[in-house]
C-alpha positions in Angstrom: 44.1 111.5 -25.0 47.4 110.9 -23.1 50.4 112.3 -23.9 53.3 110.3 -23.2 56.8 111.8 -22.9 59.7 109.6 -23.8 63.5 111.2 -25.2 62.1 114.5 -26.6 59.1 112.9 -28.5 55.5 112.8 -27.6 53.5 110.6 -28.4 49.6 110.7 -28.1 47.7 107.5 -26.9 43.9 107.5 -26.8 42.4 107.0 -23.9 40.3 103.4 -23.9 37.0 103.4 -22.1 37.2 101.3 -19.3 34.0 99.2 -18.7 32.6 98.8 -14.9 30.1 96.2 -15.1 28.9 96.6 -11.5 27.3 99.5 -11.6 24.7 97.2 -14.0 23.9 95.6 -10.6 23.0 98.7 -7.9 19.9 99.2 -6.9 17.2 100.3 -9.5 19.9 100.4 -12.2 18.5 97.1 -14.1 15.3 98.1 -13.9 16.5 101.8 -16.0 18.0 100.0 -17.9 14.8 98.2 -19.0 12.7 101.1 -19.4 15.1 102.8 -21.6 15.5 100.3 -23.8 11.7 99.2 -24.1 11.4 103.0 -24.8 13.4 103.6 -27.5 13.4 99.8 -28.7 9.3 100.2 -29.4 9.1 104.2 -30.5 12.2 103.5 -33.5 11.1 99.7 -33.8 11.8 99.3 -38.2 15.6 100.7 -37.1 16.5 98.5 -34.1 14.9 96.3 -31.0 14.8 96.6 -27.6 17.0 93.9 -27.0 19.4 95.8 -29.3 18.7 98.7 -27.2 19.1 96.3 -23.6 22.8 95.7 -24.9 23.6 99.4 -26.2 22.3 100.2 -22.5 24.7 97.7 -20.5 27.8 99.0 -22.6 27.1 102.7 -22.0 26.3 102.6 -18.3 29.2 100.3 -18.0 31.3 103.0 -19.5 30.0 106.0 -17.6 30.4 104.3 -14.4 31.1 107.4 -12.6 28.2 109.2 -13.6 25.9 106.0 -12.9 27.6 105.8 -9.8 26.8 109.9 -9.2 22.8 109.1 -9.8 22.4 106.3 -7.6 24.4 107.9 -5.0 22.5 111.4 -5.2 18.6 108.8 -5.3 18.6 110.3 -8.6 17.2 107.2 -10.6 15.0 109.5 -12.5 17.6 111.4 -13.9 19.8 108.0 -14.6 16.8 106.7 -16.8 16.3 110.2 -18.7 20.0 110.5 -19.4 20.5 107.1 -20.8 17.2 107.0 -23.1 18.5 110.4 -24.5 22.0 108.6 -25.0 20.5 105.8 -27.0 17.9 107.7 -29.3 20.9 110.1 -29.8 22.6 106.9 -31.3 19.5 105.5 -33.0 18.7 109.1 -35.1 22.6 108.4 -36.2 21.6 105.3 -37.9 18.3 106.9 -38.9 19.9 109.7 -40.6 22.5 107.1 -42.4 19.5 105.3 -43.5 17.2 108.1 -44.9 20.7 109.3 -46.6 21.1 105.7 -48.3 17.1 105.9 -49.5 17.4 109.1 -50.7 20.4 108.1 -53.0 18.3 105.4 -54.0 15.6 107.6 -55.5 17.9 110.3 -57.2 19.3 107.3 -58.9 15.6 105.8 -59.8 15.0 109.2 -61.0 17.3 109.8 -63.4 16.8 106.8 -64.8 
């Protein structure tokens, strides 16, 4: 958040995530990128794709510039790739969860029938 000052009142902006798309383009990033994606786009395939995944991947990484940035500085590629397939499954169990929630529903309802 920001807080922003103005004749005795605050007011509280969000911050917006900026997006730095050329970080998508250093060395070894693309190919992360590909990896993670393939990995978590096959293992949770009847929830999303990998191209799903592929997309997911260019807006985090272009969000989290800084860190991406950090990894390819550091020749830490390996720890880029780890970080952002853990990022992505921790978004896919979110819509996992929703779904099992929505079956579940589903059969208490059929149940009681």
């Amino acid at each position: 958040m920001t807080t922003i000052y103005t004749a005795n009142v605050v007011i509280e902006e969000p911050v917006k995530p900026r997006a730095d798309w050329s970080v998508i383009g250093l060395p070894g990033v693309s190919q992360r990128i590909t990896w993670a994606a393939n990995h978590v786009g096959n293992a949770y395939s009847s929830i999303t794709s990998v191209d799903d995944q592929r997309q997911e991947a260019y807006l985090l990484l272009a969000t989290n510039a800084d860190r991406v940035r950090s990894y390819v500085g550091l020749g830490e590629l390996e720890h880029l790739f780890v970080w952002l397939r853990s990022r992505l499954i921790d978004k896919v169990r979110v819509e996992a969860n929703r779904i099992n929630q929505h079956v579940s529903m589903e059969r208490l309802r059929e149940s009681c029938e």
